[in-house]
C-alpha distance (Angstrom), angle and dihedral (degrees) to the residues before:
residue distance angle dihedral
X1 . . .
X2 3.84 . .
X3 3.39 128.4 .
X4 3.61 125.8 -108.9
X5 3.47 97.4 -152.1
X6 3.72 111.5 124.6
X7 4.01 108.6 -111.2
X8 3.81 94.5 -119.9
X9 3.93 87.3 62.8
X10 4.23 92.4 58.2
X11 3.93 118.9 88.9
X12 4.12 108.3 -147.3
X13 3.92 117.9 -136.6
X14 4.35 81.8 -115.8
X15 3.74 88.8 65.7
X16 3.93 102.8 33.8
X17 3.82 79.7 63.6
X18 3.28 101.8 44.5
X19 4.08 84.6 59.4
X20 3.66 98.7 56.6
X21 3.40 99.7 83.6
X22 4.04 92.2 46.2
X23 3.77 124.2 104.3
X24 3.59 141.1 -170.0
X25 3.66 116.2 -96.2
X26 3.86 114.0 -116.7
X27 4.26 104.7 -101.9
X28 3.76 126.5 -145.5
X29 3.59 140.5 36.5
X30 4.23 120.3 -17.5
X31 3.99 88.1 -104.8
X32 4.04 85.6 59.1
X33 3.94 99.0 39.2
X34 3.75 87.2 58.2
X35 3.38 98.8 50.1
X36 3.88 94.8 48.5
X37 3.62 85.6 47.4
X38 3.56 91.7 52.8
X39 3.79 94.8 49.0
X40 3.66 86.4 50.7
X41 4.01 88.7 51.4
X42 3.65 89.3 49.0
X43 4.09 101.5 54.1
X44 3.86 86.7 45.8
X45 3.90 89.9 54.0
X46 3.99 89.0 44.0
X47 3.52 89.8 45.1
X48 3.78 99.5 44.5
X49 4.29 91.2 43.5
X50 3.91 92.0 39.6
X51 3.80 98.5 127.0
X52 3.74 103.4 43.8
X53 3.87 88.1 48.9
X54 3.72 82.9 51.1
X55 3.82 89.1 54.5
X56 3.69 93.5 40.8
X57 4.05 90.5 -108.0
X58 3.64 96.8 139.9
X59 3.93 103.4 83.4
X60 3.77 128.0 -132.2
X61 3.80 99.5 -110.9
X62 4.22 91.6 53.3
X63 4.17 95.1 101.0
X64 4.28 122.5 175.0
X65 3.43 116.1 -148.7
X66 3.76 129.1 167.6
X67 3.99 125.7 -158.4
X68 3.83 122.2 -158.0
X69 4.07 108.9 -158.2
X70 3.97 109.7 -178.1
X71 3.41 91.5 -161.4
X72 4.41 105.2 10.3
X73 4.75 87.3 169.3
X74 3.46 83.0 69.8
X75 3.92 101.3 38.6
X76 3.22 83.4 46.8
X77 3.78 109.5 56.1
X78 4.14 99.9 64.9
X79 3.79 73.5 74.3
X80 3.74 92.9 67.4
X81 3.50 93.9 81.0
X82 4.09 94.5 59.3
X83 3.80 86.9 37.6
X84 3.97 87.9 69.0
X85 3.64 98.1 38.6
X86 3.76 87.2 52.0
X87 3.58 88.3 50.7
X88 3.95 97.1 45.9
X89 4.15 86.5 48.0
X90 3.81 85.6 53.8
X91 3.74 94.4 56.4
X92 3.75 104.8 35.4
């Protein structure tokens, strides 16, 4: 017995596949996005070093941490200054 579902309505093996490897973007502001992105980061990383944590592998010391800059250019440039002393140390 056919179906009378129109054919526009049907999903084909070919494109069920070709949506397994698709995620949702992040939503919300850039301060948000990160942080999802970050979490995602993180359960990958637990996920992909799951059995040396489990055998207490991973050493004390090893830390994760994740900085969010809105704008890092401008953060950045009071360093400027300290660049070019570094690089006028370097060739004296």
């Amino acid at each position: 017995m056919a179906s009378s579902a129109p054919m526009a309505d049907k999903l084909f093996s070919d494109e069920l596949q070709s949506l397994q490897g698709l995620e949702a973007a992040p939503s919300g502001e850039p301060p948000s996005r990160f942080v999802q992105r970050c979490q995602d980061w993180f359960e990958a990383w637990l996920d992909a070093n799951k059995h040396p944590l489990e055998k207490g592998e991973v050493p004390a010391s090893q830390v994760l941490m994740f900085i969010f800059a809105e704008a890092p250019d401008i953060e950045r440039s009071g360093n400027a200054s300290s660049q070019d002393r570094m690089t006028k140390a370097l060739k004296a």
